[in-house]
C-alpha positions as CSV (number, residue, x, y, z in Angstrom):
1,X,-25.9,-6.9,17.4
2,X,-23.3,-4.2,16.0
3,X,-22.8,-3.0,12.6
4,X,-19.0,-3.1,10.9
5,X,-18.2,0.6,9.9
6,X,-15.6,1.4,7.3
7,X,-12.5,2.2,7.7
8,X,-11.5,6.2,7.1
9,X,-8.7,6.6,4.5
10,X,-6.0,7.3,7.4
11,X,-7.0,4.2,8.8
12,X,-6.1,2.6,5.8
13,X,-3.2,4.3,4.7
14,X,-1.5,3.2,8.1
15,X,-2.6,-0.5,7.5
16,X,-1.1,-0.7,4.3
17,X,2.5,1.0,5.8
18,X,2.0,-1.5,8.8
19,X,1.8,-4.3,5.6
20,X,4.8,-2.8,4.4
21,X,6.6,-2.6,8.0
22,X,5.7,-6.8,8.3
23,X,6.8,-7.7,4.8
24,X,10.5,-8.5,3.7
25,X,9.8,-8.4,0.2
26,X,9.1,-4.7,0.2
27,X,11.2,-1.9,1.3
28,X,9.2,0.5,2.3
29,X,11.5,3.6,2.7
30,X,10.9,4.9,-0.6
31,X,7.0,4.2,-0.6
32,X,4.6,7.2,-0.1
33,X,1.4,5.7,0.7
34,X,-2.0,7.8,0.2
35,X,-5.4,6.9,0.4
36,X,-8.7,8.4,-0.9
37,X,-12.3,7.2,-0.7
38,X,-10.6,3.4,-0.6
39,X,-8.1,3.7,-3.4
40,X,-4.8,3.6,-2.3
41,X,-2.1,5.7,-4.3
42,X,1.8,4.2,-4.2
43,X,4.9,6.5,-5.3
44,X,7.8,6.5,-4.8
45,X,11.1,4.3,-6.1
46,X,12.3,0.8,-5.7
47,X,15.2,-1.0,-6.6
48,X,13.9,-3.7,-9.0
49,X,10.4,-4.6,-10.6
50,X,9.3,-7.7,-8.3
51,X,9.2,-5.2,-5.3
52,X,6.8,-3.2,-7.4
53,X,4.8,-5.8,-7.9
54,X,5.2,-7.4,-4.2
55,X,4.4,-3.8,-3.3
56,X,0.8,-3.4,-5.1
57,X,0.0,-7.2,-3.4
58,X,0.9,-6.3,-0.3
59,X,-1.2,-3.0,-0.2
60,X,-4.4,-5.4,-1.8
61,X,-4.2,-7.7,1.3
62,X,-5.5,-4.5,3.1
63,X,-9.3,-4.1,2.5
64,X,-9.2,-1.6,-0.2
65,X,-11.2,-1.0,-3.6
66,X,-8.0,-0.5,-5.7
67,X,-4.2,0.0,-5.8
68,X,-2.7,2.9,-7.9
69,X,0.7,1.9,-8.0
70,X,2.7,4.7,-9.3
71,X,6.6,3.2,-8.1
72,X,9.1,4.1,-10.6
73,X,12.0,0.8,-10.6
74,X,15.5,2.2,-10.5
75,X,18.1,0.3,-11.0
């Protein structure tokens, strides 16, 4: 038998810019991804308001308590 341990924070924080790497509807250059005690932190800008939202769904897939998602849309 084993026991599952939870992830550290920099573990996720790489999984959700991996997420970002594999998904087309984000772009992830302007994305700074934290994470701290499971809550994961976005800032940054994107182009248009879907990619904000894509972005916060795309960090959730990741096992995480919550998504902050602090991306400011510019147009």
């Amino acid at each position: 038998m084993y026991s599952l341990c939870e992830k550290t924070d920099l573990q996720i924080q790489q999984d959700v810019k991996n997420e970002f790497q594999w998904d087309p509807s984000v772009s992830n250059s302007k994305i700074e991804v934290t994470a701290k005690d499971g809550v994961v932190t976005l800032r940054g800008r994107v182009p248009h308001y879907f990619e904000k939202c894509n972005a916060e769904n795309v960090a959730q897939r990741v096992d995480v308590l919550k998504v902050k998602n602090n991306l400011k849309v510019t147009h």
